[in-house]
N, C-alpha and C positions, 0 to 999 in steps of 0.2 A: 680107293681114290686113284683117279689117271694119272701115267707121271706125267709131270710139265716142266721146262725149263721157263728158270726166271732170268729175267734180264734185268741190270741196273738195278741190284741188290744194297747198296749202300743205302743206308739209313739216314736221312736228314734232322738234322734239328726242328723242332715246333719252335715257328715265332711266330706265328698270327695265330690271333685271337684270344686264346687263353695259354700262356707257357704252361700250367699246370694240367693243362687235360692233354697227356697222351695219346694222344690217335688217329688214327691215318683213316683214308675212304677208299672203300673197296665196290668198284664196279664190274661187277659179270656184263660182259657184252656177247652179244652173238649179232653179227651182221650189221654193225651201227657207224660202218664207216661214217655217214652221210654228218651223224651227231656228238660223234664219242669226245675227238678235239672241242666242241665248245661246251661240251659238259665237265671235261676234265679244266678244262680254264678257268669255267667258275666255278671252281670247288675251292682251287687254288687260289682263290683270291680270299675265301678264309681259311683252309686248312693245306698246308702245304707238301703231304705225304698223300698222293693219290693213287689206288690200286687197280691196273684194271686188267681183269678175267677174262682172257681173249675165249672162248670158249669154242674153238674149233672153228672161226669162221674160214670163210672162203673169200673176202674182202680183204680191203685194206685197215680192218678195225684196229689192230697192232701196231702199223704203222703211225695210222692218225695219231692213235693215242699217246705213242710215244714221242714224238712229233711237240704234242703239247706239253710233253714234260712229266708224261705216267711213269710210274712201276705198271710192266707188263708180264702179268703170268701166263702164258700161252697153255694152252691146252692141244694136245694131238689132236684128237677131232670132236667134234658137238659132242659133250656126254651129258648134259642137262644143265640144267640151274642149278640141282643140289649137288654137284661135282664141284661145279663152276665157286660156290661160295666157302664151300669145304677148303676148296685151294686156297681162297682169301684168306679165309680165316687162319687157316697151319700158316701162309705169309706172318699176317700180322704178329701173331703168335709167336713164332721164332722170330720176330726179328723186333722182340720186346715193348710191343706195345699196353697201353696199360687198356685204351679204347679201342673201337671200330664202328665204322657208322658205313652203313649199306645202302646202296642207290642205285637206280637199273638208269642203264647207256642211252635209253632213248628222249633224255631229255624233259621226263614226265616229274622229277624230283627237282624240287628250287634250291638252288645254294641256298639264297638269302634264307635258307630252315635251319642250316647249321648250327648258329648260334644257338637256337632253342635247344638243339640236343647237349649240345656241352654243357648250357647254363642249369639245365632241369637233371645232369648227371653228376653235379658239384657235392652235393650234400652226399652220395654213396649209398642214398636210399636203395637206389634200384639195379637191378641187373642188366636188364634189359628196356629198352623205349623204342616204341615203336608210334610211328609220323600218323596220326588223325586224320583221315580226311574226312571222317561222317560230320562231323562238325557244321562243314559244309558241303554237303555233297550235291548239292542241285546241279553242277557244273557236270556233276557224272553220269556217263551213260546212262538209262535206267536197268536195263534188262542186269549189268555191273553193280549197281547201287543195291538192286534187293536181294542181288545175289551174294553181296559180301556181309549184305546184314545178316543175315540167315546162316551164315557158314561164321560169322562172328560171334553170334547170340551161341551155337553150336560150341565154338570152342571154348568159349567163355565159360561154358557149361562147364564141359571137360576140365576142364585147366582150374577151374576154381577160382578163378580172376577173371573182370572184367575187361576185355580189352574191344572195345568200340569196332577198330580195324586191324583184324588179324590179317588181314593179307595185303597189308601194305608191305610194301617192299625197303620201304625208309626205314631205318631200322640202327638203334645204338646198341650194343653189347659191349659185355666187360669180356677182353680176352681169356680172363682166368672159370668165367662158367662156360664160354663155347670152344673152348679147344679140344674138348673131347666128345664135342658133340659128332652124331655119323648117324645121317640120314638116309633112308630109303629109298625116298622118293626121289627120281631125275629129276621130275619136270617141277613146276610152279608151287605144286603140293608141298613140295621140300620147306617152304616157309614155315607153313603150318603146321607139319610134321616138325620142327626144329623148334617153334612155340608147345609143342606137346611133351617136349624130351625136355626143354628147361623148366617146365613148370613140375614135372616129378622130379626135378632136382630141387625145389622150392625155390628156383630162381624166382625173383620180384619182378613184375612186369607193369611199365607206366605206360604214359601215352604223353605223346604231342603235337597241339596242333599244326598242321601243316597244309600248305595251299593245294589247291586242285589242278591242275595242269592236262592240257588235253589238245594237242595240236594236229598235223595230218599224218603220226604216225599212225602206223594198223600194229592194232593190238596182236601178241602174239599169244595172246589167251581166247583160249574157246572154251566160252560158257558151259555150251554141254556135257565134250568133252572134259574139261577138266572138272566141273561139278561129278559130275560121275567118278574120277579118279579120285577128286578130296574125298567121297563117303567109304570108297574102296582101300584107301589111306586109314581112314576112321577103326574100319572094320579089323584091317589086318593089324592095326598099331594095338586095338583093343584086344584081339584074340593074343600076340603074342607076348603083350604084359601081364594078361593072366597065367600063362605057360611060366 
């Protein structure tokens, strides 16, 4: 992992929404000046320990965000997504949270889903939940849509649970199964690659629905590109757990 300096380490008290569910939000950002402040505002209006992963940008994404009132862990320079959540996660981690709920900077994840992750996390069933959007997915790109069914159906496989949308980014975990999680993967892969490393831990994996959201940001996933890197992910995760 990169080192990073954190700022505004102090630990807040939970009073909104449920005093009993422990847990902060952790945002990887790269380059979201434009979105980060009003993503971090409404998160804050249910959960009020917000984390956000500067992850090397060259913006003001740091700034904004602290601005609205984040935990900023900067990152020296771009080192991926799977750096970027790592940090999050040792955050939460050391500084005793019992939750964590994961949401990407650009705006694409609705606060108003909050609630469903803490409510559907209550009973201790699960390890992990991760945000639905096949549910409804019409609202989704297509070329996005069959390509996350296919890489779902795929892990689902693997993993021995079904999980609808493996590569949603929404995402609840218990700090005590990902703290010692350590991924491979930089880029986007890293999610799935991190669904594959809890489910040989026999971590429990749910699902919840959550809305579609799709406005004039540019995706910073390439279909080809990263399809090609999930089965090269697949390949080498498979070869080095039979080693």
């Amino acid at each position: 992992m990169r080192k990073f300096d954190v700022g505004c380490l102090k630990r807040k008290k939970m009073t909104i929404i449920n005093k009993k569910a422990d847990c902060c939000v952790v945002i990887p950002a790269y380059c979201e000046e434009r979105r980060i402040a009003k993503v971090v505002q409404s998160v804050k209006a249910y959960i009020d320990c917000v984390v956000v992963v500067d992850d090397g940008s060259n913006d003001n994404t740091a700034e904004e965000a602290t601005s609205a009132g984040a935990v900023v862990v900067k990152l020296d320079y771009n080192s991926g997504k799977g750096v970027a959540l790592e940090s999050g996660f040792k955050w939460a981690h050391d500084n005793g949270y019992e939750f964590l709920i994961t949401m990407d900077g650009d705006g694409q994840h609705a606060a108003e889903d909050l609630p469903s992750f803490l409510s559907a996390c209550k009973d201790g069933k699960y390890d992990v939940l991760i945000g639905n959007r096949m549910w409804n997915s019409k609202e989704m790109p297509f070329v996005r849509r069959i390509t996350n069914k296919v890489m779902s159906w795929l892990l689902s496989r693997k993993m021995k649970q079904k999980v609808p949308d493996t590569q949603s980014g929404y995402r609840l975990y218990k700090c005590s199964v990902i703290k010692d999680v350590k991924c491979r993967s930089l880029r986007f892969n890293a999610e799935s690659e991190i669904l594959m490393i809890l489910a040989m831990k026999s971590a429990v994996i749910g699902s919840v629905p959550i809305k579609v959201i799709y406005g004039d940001e540019k995706s910073k996933i390439n279909p080809v590109k990263d399809t090609v890197r999930f089965f090269r992910m697949l390949r080498k995760f498979r070869k080095e757990n039979r080693k």
